[in-house]
TIVO-2410 file (N, C-alpha, C; in nm, 3 decimals):
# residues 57
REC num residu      c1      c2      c3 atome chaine
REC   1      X  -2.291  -1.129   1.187     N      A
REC   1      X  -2.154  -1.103   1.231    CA      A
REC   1      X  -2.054  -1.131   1.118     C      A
REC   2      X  -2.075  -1.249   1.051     N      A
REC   2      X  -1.985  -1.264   0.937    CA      A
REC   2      X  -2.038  -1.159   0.814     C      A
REC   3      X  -2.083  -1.141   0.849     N      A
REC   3      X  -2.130  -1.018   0.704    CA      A
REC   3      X  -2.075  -0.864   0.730     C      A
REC   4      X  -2.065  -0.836   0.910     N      A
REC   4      X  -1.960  -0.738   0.926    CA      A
REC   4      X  -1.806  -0.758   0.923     C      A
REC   5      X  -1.771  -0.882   0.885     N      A
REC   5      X  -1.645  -0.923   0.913    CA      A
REC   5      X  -1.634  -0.889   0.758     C      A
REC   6      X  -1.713  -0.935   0.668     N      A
REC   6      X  -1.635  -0.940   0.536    CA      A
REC   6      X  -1.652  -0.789   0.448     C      A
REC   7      X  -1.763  -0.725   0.505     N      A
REC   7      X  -1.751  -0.578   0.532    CA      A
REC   7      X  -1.634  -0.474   0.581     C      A
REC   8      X  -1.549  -0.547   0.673     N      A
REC   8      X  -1.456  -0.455   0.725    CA      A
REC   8      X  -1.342  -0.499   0.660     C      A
REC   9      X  -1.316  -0.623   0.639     N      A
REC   9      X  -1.229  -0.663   0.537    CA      A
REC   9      X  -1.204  -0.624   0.430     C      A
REC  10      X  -1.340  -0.597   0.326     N      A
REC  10      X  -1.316  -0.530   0.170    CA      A
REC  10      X  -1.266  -0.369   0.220     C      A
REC  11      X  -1.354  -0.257   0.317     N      A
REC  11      X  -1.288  -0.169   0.328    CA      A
REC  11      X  -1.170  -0.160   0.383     C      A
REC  12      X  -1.090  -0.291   0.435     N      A
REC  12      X  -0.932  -0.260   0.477    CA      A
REC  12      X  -0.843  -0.286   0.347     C      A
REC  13      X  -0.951  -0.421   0.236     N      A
REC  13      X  -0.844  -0.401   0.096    CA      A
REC  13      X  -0.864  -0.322   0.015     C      A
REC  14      X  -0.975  -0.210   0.039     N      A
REC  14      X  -1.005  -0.116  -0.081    CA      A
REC  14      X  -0.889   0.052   0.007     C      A
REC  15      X  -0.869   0.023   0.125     N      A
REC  15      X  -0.775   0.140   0.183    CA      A
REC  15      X  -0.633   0.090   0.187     C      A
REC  16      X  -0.645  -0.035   0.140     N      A
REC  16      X  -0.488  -0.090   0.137    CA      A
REC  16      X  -0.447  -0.057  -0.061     C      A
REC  17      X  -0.537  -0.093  -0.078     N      A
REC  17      X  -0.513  -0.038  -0.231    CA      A
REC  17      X  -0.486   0.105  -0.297     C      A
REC  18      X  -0.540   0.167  -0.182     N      A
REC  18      X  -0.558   0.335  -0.250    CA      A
REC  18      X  -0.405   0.357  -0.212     C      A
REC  19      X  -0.386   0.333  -0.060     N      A
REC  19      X  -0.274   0.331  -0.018    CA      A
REC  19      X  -0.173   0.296  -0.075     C      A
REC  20      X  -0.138   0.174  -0.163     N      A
REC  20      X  -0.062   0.140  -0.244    CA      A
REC  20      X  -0.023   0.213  -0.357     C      A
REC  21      X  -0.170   0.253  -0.432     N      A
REC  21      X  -0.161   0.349  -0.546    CA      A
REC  21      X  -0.095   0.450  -0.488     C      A
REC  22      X  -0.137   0.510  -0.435     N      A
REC  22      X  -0.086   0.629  -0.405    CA      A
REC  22      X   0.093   0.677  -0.383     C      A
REC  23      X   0.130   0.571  -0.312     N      A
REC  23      X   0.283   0.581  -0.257    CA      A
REC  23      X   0.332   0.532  -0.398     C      A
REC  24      X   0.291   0.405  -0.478     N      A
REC  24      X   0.386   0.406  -0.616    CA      A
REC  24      X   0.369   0.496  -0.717     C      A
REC  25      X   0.309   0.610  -0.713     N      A
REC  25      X   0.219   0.700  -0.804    CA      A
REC  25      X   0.318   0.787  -0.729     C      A
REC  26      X   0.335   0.817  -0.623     N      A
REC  26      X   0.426   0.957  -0.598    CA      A
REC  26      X   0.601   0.923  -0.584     C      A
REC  27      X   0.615   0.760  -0.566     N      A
REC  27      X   0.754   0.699  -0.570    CA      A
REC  27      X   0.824   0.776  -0.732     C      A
REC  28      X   0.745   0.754  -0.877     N      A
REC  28      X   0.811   0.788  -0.962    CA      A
REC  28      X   0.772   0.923  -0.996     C      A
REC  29      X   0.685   1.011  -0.905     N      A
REC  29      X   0.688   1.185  -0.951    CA      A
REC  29      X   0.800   1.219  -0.826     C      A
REC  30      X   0.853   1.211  -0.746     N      A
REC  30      X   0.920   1.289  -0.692    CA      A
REC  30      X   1.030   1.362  -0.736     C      A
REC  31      X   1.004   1.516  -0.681     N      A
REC  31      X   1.093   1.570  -0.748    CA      A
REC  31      X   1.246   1.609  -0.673     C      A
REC  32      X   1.269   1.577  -0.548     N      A
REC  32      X   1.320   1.591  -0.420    CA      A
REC  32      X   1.307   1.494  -0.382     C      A
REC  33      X   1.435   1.440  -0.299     N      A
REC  33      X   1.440   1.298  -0.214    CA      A
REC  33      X   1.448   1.199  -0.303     C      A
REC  34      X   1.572   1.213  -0.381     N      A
REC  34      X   1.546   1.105  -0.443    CA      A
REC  34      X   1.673   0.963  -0.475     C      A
REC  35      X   1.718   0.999  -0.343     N      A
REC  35      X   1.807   0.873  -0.265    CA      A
REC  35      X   1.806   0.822  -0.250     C      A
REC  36      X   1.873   0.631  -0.229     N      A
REC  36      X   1.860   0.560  -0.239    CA      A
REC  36      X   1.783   0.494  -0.126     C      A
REC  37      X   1.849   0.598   0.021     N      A
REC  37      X   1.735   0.523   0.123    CA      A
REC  37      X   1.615   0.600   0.093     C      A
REC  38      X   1.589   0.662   0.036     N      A
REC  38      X   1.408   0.720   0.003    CA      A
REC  38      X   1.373   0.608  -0.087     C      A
REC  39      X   1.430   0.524  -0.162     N      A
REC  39      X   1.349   0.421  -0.250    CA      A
REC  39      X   1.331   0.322  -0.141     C      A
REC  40      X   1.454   0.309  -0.031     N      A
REC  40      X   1.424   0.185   0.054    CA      A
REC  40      X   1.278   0.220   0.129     C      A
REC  41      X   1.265   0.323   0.181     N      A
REC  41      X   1.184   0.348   0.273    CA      A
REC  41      X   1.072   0.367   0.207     C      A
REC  42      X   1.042   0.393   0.057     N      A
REC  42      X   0.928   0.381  -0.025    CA      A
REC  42      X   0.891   0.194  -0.035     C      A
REC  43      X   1.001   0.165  -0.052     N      A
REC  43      X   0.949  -0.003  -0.073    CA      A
REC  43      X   0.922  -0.079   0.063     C      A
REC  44      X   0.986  -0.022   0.126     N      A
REC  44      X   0.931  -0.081   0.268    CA      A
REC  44      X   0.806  -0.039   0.291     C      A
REC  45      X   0.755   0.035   0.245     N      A
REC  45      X   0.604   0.114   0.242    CA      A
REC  45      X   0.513   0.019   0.176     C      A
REC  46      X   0.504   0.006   0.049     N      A
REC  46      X   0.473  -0.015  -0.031    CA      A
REC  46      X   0.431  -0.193   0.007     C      A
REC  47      X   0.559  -0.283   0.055     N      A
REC  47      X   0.511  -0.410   0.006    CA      A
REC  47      X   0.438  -0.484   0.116     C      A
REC  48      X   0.407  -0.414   0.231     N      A
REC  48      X   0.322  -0.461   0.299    CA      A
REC  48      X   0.144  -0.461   0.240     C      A
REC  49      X   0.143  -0.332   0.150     N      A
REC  49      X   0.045  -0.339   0.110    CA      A
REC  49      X   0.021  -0.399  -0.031     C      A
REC  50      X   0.106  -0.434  -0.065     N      A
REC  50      X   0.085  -0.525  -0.167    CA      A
REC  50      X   0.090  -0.639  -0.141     C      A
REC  51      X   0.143  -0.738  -0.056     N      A
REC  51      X   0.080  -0.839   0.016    CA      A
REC  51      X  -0.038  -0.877   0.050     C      A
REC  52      X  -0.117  -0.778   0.110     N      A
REC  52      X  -0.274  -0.724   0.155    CA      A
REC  52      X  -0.300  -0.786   0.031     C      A
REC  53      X  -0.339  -0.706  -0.049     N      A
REC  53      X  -0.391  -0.692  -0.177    CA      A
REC  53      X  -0.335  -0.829  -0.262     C      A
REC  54      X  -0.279  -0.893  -0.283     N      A
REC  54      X  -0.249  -1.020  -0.331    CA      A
REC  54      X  -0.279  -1.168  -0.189     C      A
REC  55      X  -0.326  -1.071  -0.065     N      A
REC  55      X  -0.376  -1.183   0.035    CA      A
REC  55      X  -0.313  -1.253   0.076     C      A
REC  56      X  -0.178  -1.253   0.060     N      A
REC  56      X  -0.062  -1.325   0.128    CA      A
REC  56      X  -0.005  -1.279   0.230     C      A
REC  57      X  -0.033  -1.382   0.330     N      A
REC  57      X   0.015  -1.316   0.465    CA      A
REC  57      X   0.200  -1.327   0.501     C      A
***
């Protein structure tokens, strides 16, 4: 049971990571939307999953 726990865990920080990449990887190509609440609503995106990923709850 603990070996599925730490199993589902690495694949929630390896989909929290892609996830991350991904939204700061398209935060500085956008070519459209590029307003100030579109950065809010990108960083509000963004730092939940970087929390994840640094393990701080």
């Amino acid at each position: 049971m603990v070996f599925l726990q730490n199993v589902i865990h690495w694949i929630y920080m390896i989909f929290a990571a892609v996830s991350c990449f991904f939204l700061v990887k398209h935060l500085f190509k956008r070519e459209k939307n590029k307003g100030i609440v579109n950065d809010i609503v990108y960083a509000y995106c963004i730092i939940p999953f970087l929390l994840r990923i640094l393990q701080i709850k």
